[in-house]
C-alpha positions in Angstrom: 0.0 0.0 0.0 1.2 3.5 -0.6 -0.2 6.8 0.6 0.0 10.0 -1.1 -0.3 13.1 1.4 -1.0 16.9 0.4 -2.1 19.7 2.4 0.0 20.8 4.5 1.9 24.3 4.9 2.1 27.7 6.8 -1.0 29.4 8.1 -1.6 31.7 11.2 -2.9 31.2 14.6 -7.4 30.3 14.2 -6.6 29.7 10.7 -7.3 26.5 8.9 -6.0 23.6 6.5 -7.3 20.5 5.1 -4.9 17.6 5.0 -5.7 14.9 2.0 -4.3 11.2 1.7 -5.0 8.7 -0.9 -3.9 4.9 -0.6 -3.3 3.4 -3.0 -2.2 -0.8 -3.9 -3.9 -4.1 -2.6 -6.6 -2.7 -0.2 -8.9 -5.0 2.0 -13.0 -3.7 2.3 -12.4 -2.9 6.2 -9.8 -1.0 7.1 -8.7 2.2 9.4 -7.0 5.3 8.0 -6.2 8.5 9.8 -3.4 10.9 11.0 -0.7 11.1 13.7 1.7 14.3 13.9 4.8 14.5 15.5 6.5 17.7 16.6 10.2 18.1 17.4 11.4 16.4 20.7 7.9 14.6 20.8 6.6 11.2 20.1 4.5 10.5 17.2 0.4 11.1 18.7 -2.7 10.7 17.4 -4.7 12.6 16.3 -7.8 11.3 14.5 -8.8 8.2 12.7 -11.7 6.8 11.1 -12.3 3.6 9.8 -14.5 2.2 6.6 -17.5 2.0 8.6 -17.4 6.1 9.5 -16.3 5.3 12.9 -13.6 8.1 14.5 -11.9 8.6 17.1 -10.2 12.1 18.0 -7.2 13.4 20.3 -8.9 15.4 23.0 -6.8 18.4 22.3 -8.5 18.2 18.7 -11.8 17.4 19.5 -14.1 20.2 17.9 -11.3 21.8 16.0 -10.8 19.1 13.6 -12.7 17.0 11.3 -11.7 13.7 10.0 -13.5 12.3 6.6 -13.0 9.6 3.8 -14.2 9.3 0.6 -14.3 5.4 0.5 -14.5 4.7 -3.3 -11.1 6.6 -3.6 -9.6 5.4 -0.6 -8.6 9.1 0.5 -9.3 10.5 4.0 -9.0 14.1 5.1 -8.7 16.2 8.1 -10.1 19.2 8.1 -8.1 21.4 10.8 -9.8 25.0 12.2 -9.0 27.3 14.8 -5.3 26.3 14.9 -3.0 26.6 17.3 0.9 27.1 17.4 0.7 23.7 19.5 -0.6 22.1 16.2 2.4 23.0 14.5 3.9 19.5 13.9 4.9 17.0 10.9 1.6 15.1 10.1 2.1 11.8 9.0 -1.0 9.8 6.9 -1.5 6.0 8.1 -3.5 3.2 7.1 -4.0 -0.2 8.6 -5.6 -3.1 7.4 -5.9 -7.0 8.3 -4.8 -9.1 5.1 -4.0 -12.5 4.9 -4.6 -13.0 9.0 -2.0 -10.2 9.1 -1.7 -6.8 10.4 -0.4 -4.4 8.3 -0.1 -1.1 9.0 1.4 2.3 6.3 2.7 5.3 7.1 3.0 8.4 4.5 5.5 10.6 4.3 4.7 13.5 6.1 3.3 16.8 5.8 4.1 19.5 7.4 1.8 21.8 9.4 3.5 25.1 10.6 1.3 27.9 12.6 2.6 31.0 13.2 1.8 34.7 12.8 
């Protein structure tokens, strides 16, 4: 599987971005895609994901400032980001997971990264 990420880039404090990723490869019907960010001197986090079914699950120190969506037919999810915050500022990395084969596999894009700053 490979994931394609766009989106990200420099906008000021309460603005907003929308982060994009499309899989792409041998994809299963279930699976769970979403985003983690790392900033420097941190661990990786999450920060939302959602799987096939619509089901999400947010970082509390997103929750009501971002919005995470797919579009299932072309395996992309999105996440909308409002209201940022300098603390958002961060490398956002795409990931998708999927059982296969009675395996676990599990992606990871390349990164995009979020700066916020006035």
């Amino acid at each position: 599987v490979q994931l394609q990420a766009s989106g990200g880039g420099l906008v000021q404090p309460g603005g907003s971005l929308r982060l994009s990723c499309a899989a792409s490869g041998t994809i299963s019907v279930t699976n769970v895609m979403g985003w983690y960010r790392q900033a420097p001197g941190k661990q990786r986090e999450l920060v939302a994901v959602i799987t096939t079914g619509g089901i999400t699950n947010y970082a509390d120190s997103v929750k009501g400032r971002f919005t995470i969506s797919r579009d299932n037919p072309k395996i992309t999810v999105f996440l909308q980001m409002n209201s940022l915050r300098p603390e958002d500022a961060a490398v956002y990395y795409c990931n998708f997971r999927q059982r296969r084969l009675g395996r676990d596999d599990n992606y990871w894009g390349q990164g995009t990264q979020v700066t916020v700053s006035s």
